[in-house]
C-alpha positions in Angstrom: -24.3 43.2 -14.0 -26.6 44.6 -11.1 -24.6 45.6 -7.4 -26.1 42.7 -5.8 -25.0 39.9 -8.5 -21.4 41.1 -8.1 -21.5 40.8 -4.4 -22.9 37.5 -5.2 -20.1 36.5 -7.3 -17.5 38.2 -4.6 -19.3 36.7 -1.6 -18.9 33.2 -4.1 -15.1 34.0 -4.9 -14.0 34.3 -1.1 -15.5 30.8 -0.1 -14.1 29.2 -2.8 -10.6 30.6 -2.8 -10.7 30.4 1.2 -11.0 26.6 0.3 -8.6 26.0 -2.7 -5.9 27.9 -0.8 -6.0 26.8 2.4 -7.8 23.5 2.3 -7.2 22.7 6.0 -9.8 25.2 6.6 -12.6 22.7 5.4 -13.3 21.0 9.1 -13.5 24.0 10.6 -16.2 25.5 8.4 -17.5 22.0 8.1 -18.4 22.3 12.2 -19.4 26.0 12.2 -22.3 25.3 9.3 -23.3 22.5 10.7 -24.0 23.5 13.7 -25.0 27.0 13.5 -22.2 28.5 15.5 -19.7 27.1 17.6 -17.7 28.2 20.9 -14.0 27.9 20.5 -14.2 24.6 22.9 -16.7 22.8 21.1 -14.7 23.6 17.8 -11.3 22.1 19.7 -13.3 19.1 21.0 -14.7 18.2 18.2 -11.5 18.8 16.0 -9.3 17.4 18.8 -6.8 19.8 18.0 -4.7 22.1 20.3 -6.6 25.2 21.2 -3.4 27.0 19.2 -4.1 25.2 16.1 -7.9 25.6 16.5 -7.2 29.5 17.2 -5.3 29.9 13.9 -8.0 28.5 11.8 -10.4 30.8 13.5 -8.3 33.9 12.5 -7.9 33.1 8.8 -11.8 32.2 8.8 -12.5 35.7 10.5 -9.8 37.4 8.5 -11.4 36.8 5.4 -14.9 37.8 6.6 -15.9 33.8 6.1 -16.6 33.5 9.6 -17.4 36.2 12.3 -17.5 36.3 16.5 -20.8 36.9 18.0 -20.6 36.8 21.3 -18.9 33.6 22.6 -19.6 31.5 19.6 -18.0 31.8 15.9 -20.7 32.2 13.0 -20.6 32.4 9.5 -20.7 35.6 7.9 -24.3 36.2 6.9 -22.9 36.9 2.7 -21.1 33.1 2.5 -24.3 31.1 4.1 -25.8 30.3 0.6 -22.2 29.5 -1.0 -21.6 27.1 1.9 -25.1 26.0 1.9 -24.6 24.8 -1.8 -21.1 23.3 -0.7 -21.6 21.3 2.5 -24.7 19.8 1.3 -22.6 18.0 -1.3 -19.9 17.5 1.8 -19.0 14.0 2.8 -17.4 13.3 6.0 -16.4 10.2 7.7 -14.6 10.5 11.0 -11.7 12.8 10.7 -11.9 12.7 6.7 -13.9 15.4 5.3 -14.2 16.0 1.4 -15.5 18.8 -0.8 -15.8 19.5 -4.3 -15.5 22.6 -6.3 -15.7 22.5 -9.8 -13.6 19.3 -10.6 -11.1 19.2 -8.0 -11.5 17.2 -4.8 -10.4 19.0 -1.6 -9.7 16.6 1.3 -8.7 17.5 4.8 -7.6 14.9 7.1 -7.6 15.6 11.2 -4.6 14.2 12.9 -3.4 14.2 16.3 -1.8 18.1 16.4 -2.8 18.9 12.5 -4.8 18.8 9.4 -3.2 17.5 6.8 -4.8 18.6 3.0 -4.5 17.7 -0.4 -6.4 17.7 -4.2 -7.5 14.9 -6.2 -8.9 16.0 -9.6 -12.1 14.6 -10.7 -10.5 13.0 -13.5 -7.7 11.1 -11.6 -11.1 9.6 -9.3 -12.8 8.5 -12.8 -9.9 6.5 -13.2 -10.4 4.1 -10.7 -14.6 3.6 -11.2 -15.8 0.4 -12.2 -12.4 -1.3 -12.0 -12.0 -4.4 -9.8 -9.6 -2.8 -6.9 -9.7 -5.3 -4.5 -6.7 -7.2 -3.0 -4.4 -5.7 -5.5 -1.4 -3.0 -4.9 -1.7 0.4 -5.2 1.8 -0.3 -7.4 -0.4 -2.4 -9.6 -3.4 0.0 -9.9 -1.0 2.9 -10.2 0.6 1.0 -13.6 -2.8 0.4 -14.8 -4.3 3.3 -14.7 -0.9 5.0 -15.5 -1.1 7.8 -12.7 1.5 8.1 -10.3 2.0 6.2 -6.9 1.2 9.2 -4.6 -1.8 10.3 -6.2 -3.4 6.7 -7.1 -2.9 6.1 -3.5 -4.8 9.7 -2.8 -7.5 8.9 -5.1 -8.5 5.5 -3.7 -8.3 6.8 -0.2 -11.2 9.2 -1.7 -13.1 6.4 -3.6 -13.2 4.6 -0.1 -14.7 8.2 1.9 -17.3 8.3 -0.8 -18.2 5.4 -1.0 -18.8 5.6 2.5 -20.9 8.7 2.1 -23.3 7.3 -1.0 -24.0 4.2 0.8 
């Protein structure tokens, strides 16, 4: 393997661990690819997060050489571009609900008031619930049917209903 398909691969690894360990991180790179760069107030007033919260995110996306500072506004690192490229085109946001897949996990971040709040749904668990007749039923009821538990049957169809948003 040549120096430059290694780099490729390590460049690859970063964004994709970056993600799977700290999946709050997904808005914020969400914004900064998106638009091309972002100052730190357009990141907070888009997010609607405290400034301390906002800052934080910054300093793990800069820490790991995701993101970098050029002049006012926060970039991504010119190595990651093509990994994100790949990943937020297949992005789906709605609102403060943003979703990403890598490989077949789910990664959802979810913008509250003073946080992000982040969980996984595996592909599999999502496949579950397609072409089933879901409405007016309990989650309790979908949960038994599909024989996944409550928490993550609840996840799931909170993701079905964010895509299905996005393919319409």
């Amino acid at each position: 393997m040549d120096n430059q398909a290694r780099s490729w691969d390590k460049a690859k690894g970063k964004v994709v661990n970056i993600l799977t360990s700290r999946p709050w991180l997904l808005p914020f790179i969400y914004h900064i690819y998106s638009l091309q760069g972002v100052k730190l107030i357009e990141l907070k007033t888009l997010l609607g997060l405290k400034t301390a919260v906002v800052k934080r995110g910054l300093w793990w996306l800069i820490k790991s050489g995701i993101v970098e500072k050029k002049g006012e506004k926060y970039v991504i690192s010119q190595q990651h571009t093509k990994h994100l490229a790949k990943l937020m085109l297949a992005a789906c946001t709605t609102g403060r609900r943003y979703v990403v897949k890598i490989g077949k996990v789910y990664l959802v971040a979810v913008v509250r008031k003073s946080r992000i709040t982040a969980y996984s749904v595996p592909e599999d668990a999502l496949n579950k619930l397609l072409n089933r007749k879901l409405e007016n039923r309990s989650i309790k009821d979908i949960a038994a049917e599909v024989k996944m538990p409550l928490k993550l049957t609840a996840r799931a169809l909170k993701l079905y209903e964010t895509l299905n948003t996005c393919w319409r």
